[in-house]
N, C-alpha and C positions, 0 to 999 in steps of 0.2 A: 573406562580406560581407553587410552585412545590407540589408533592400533596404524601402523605403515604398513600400506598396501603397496608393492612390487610389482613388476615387471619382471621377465629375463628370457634373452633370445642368446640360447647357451649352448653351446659355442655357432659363430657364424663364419663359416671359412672365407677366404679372401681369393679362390678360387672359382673357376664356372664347375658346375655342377652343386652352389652352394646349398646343406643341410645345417639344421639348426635342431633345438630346441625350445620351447617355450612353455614357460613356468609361470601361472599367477597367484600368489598368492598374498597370506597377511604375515608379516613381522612380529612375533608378541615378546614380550622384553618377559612376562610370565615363564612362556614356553621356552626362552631361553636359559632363565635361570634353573627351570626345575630338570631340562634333562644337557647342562651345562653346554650350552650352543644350540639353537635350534635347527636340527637337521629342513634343509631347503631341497635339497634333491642331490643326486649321482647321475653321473652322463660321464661316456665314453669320448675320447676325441682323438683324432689322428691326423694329421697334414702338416699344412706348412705354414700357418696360422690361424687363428682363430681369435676371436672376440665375444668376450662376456659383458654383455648389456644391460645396465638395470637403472632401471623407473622409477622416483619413487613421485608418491601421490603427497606428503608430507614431509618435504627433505628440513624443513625448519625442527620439526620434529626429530626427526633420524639424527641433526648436529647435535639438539640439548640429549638426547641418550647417548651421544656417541657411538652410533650405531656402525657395525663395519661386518662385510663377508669376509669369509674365511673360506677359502680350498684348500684340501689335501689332493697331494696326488701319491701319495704311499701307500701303496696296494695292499701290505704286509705290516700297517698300523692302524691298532686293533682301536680306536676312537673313544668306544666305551670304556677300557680300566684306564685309560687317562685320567691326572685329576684338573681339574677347571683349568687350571693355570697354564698348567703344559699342553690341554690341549689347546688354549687361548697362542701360546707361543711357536706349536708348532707347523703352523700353516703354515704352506709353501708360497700363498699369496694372500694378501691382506688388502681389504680395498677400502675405505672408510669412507661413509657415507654422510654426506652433506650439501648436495648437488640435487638438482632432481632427475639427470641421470649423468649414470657413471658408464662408462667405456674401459676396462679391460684389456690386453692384449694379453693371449697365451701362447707363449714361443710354439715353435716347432717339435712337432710330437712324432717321432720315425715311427717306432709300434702303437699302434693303439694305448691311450692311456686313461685309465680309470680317475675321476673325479667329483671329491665329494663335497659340496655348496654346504655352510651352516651359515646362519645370523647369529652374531654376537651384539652387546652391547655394553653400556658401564654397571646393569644389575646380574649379567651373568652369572660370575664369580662371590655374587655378595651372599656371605651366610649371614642364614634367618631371614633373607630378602621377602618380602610378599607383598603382593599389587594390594 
């Protein structure tokens, strides 16, 4: 199975004193569909912007899946009793991938704000799906 490997320098403020995060990992269209999104990570951000970065090593790959991130920033949405669909629909930002990187902008955040990175793709949602 072939797998996209990532990047992501999450979030990078547009500020001096810039802090970031950084994420490497693999993309599995498996591990998406079996726990409906595949969790990428959670990061905190606060300022007056920031930028989500991502890499990919495969993006010819990532287009034929239809590969796209997904953040939440709803503190008080509970991810797991979601079902595929809704949680497919309720991200606050969708980035879809097909570039070998993508660039982000995350508005302006006054209190610190919680956020949480998954990989989706088009086997997500598909029941009975298996690699």
């Amino acid at each position: 199975m072939s797998r996209l490997l990532a990047g992501f320098l999450a979030p990078l403020l547009f500020c001096p004193g810039t802090s970031g995060k950084t994420v490497a990992g693999t993309f599995r269209s498996e591990a998406a569909w079996r726990e409906n999104g595949q969790f990428i990570t959670a990061f905190v951000f606060r300022g007056d912007g920031g930028l989500l970065v991502c890499r990919l090593d495969d993006p010819a790959l990532a287009a034929q899946r239809q590969a796209r991130l997904l953040l939440f920033q709803d503190p008080g949405l509970d991810l797991h009793s979601l079902s595929c669909p809704d949680k497919l629909s309720k991200a606050q930002i969708t980035v879809s991938l097909s570039r070998a990187e993508h660039n982000q902008s995350i508005h302006r955040q006054a209190p610190p704000t919680s956020w949480t990175l998954l990989y989706a793709d088009r086997h997500t949602c598909q029941v009975g799906w298996t690699t």
